[in-house]
C-alpha positions as a printed NumPy array, in Angstrom:
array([[ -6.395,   5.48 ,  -8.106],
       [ -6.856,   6.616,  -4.244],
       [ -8.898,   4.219,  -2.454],
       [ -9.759,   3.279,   0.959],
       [-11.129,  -0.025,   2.068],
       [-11.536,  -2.526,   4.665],
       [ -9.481,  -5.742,   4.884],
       [ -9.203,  -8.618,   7.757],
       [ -5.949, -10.243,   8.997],
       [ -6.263, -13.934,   7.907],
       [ -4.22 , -16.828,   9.153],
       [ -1.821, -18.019,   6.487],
       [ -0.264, -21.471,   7.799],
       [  1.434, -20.338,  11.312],
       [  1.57 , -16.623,   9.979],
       [ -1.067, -13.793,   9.429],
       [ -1.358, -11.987,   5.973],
       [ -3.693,  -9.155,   4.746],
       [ -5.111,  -9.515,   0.845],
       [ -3.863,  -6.296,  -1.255],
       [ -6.79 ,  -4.479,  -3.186],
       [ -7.241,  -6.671,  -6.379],
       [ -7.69 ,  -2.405,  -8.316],
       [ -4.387,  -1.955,  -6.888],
       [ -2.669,  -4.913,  -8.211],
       [ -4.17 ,  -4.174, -11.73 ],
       [ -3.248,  -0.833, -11.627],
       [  0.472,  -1.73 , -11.286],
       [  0.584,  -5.154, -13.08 ],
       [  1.361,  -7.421,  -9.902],
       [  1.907, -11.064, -10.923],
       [  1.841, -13.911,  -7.846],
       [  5.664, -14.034,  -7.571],
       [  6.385, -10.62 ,  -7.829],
       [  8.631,  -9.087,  -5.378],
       [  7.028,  -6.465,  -3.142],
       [  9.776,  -4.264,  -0.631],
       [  7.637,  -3.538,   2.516],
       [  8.533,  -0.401,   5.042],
       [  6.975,  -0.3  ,   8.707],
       [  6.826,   1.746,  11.552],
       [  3.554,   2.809,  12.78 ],
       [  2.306,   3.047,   9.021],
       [  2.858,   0.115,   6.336],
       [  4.118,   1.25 ,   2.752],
       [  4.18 ,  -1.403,  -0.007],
       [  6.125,  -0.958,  -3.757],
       [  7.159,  -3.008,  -6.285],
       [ 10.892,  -3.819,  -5.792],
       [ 12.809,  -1.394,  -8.084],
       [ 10.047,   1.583,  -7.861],
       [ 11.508,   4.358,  -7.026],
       [ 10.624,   6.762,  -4.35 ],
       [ 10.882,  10.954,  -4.113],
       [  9.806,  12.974,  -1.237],
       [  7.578,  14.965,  -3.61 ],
       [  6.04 ,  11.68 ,  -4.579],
       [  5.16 ,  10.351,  -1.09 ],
       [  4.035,  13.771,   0.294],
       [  1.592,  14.37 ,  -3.031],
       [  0.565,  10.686,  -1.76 ],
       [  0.392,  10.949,   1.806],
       [ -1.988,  13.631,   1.179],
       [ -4.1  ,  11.813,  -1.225],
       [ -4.497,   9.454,   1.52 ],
       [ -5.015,  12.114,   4.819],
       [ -7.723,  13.231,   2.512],
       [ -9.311,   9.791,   2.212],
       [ -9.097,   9.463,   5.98 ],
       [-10.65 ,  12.906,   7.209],
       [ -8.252,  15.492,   6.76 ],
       [ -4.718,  16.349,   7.777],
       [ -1.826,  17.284,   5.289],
       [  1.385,  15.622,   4.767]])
């Protein structure tokens, strides 16, 4: 399911959300009131609590991605 697409920061009462890819949410079976564990640095990654994560799984990902953006490899 690699996609790329363009979304706006909205104000959200005195806070500022983005809208998650309605294929995306599907694709995983998100429910409103799911929990969702965010990680940040310069790059935002967003799971369903209790997914877990391998290296292998985020490299074969981060390269789905760099491929979707112009080019580099993880």
């Amino acid at each position: 399911m690699p996609a790329k697409t363009t979304r706006k920061l909205v104000k959200v009462g005195g806070s500022k959300a983005v809208a998650l890819p309605p294929d995306w949410l599907r694709a995983l079976k998100l429910e409103l009131g799911d929990v969702l564990e965010v990680f940040y640095d310069s790059v935002v990654l967003i799971k369903p609590k209790g997914m877990k994560l391998s290296t292998e799984f985020l490299k074969r990902e981060l390269d789905i991605l760099a491929e979707l953006e112009g080019g580099w490899k993880a």
